[in-house]
C-alpha positions in Angstrom: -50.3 -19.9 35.2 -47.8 -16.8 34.8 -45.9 -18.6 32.6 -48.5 -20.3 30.6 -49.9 -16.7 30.1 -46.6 -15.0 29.1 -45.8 -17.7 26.4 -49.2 -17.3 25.2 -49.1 -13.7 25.1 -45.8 -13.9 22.9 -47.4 -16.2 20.5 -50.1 -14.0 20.1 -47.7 -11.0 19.2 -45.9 -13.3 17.0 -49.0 -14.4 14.9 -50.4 -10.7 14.9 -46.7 -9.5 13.8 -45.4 -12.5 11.5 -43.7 -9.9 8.6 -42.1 -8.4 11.5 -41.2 -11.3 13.4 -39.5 -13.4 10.3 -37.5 -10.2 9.5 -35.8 -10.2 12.3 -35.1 -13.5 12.3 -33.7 -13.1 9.3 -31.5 -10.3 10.1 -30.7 -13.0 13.4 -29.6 -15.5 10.9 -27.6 -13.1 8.1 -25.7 -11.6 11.0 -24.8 -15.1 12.9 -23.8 -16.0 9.2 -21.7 -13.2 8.6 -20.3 -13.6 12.1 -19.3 -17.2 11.3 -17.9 -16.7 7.7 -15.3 -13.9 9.4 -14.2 -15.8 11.9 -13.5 -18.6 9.5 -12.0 -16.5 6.8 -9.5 -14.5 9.4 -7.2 -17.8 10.1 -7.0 -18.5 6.4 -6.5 -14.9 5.2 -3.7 -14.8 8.0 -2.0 -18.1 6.6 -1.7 -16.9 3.5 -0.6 -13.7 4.0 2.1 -14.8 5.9 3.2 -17.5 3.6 3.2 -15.0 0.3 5.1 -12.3 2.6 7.7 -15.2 4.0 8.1 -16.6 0.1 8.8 -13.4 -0.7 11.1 -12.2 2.0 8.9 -9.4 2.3 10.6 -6.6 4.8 8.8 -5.9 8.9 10.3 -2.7 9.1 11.5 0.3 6.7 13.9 2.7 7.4 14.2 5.8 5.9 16.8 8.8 5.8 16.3 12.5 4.4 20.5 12.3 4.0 20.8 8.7 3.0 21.9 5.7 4.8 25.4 4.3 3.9 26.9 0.5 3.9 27.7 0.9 8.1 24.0 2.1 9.1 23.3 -1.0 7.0 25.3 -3.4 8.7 24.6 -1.5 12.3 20.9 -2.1 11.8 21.6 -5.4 11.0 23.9 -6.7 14.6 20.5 -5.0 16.5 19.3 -7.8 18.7 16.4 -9.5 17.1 16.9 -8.8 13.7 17.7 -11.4 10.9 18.6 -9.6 8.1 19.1 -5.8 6.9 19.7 -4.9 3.4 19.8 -1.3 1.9 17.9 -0.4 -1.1 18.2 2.4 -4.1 14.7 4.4 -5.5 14.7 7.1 -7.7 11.5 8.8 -9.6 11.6 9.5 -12.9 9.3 11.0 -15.3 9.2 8.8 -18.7 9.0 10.6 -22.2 5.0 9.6 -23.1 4.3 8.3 -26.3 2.4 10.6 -27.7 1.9 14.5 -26.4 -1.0 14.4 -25.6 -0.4 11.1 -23.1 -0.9 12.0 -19.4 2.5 12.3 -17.6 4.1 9.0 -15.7 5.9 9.0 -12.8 7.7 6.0 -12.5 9.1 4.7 -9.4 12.9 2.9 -10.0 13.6 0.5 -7.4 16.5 -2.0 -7.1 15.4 -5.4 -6.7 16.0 -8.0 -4.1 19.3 -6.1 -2.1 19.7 -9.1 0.6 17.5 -11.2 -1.1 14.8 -9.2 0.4 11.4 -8.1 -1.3 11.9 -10.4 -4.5 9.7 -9.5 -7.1 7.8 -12.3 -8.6 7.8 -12.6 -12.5 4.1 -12.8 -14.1 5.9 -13.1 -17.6 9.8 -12.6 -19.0 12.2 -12.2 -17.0 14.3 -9.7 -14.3 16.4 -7.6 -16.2 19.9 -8.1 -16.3 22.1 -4.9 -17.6 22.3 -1.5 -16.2 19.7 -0.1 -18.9 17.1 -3.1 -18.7 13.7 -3.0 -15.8 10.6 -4.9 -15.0 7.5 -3.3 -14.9 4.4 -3.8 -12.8 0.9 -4.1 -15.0 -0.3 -0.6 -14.1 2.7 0.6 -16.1 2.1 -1.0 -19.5 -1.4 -0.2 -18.8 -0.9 3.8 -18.2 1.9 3.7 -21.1 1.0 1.1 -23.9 4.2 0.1 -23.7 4.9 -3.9 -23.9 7.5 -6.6 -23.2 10.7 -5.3 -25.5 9.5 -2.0 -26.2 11.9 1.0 -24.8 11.3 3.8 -22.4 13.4 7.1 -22.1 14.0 9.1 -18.9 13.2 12.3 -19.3 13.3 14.1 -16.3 14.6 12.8 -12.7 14.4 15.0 -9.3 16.6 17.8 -8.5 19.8 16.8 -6.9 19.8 13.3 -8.3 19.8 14.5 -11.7 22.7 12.2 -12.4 21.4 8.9 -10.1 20.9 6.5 -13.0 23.6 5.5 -15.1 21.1 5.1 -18.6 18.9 7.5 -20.3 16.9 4.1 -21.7 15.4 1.4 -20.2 14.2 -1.9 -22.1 11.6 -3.7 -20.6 12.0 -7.5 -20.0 9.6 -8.7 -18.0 6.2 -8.3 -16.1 6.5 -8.5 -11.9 4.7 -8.0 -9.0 6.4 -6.4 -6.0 5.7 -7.4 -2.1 6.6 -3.6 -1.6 3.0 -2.6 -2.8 0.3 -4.7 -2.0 -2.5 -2.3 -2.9 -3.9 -2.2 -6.3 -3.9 1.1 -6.6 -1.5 3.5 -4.3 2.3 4.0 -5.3 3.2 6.6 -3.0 3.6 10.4 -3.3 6.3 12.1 -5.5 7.8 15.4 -5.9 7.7 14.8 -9.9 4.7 15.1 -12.0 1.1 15.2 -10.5 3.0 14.8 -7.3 2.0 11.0 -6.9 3.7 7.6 -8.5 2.0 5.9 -11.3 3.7 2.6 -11.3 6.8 1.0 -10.7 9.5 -1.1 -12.0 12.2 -2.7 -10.6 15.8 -2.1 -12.1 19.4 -3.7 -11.1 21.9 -1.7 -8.3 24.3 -0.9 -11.9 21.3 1.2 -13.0 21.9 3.2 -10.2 25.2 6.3 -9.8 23.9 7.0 -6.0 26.9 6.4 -3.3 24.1 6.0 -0.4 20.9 4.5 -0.1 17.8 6.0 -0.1 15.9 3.2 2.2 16.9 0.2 4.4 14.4 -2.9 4.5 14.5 -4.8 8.1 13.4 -8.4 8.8 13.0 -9.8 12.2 13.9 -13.1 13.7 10.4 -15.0 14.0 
């Protein structure tokens, strides 16, 4: 009789609250769905993460030094235990000449591509450059600048102390890339140049570059 009465009772409330009762059930359902859909998407998302970051020899650990890291802390960090591969890597910022003067200021990020076969850029359109004064640019670049494929670009200001890090004054751009280095859209890192943050980057080859040490070591680890 208890029970009869209780399931009774609960009907009752149900009919008497029906707006109520089908929202929640529909908040119930949405928040199962939602539930579901993440744990499905999580596996996938994981796969191919991994697979772009392994076809891309993307880096697990950076190392950086405030007085540079020469070719022995290279091959030291790479005879650790565990790690497969270490490969040093050259960046300098640079402030490009705008186009016009009224054109917001760029701060471009110079990075050498691929040291160790590590981080390869992947090419949207042209190709890598090939010379000392040649670079490929990232989409956000040709966007800020209104610069194209084959158009030039002159340095016109570098930090202080690595005043004379690049070997040309003029780069010529040769392709379109996208770099494992920066996998959000939007952030490039802070600089001492400019607005005091990156704008874009391009990748340029080691010739480019006059430093005798390297500004950052890139770290991959067995498994």
């Amino acid at each position: 009789m208890v029970r009869k009465a209780t399931v009774k009772d609960i009907l009752r409330e149900m009919i008497k609250t029906r707006s109520r009762f089908l929202s929640i059930a529909v908040l119930i359902f949405l928040s199962a769905a939602f539930f579901t859909g993440l744990r499905g998407t999580r596996p996938s998302m994981h796969c191919t993460l991994d697979a772009y970051a392994d076809g891309h020899a993307m880096y697990d650990i950076l190392v950086r030094s405030t007085l540079g890291l020469t070719q022995e802390d290279i091959d030291t960090l790479g005879e650790i235990e565990g790690v497969s591969a270490a490969a040093g890597a050259q960046v300098v910022h640079a402030l490009i000449a705008p186009l016009h003067e009224d054109a917001a200021e760029t701060v471009v990020s110079l990075e050498t591509m691929g040291q160790g076969g590590l981080n390869t850029p992947k090419v949207l359109e042209g190709r890598l450059p090939e010379k000392a004064d040649e670079c490929a640019v990232e989409e956000l670049f040709l966007a800020g600048t209104g610069l194209q494929i084959g158009d030039r670009f002159e340095v016109r200001h570098l930090p202080e102390g690595m005043e004379d890090a690049l070997t040309a004054s003029e780069f010529t751009i040769t392709g379109l890339v996208r770099s494992p280095l920066y996998v959000s859209k939007a952030q490039r890192g802070p600089s001492t140049l400019g607005s005091g943050s990156v704008t874009a980057y391009a990748v340029i080859t080691p010739e480019a570059v006059a430093l005798e040490y390297y500004t950052a070591a890139y770290v991959t680890v067995a498994g």
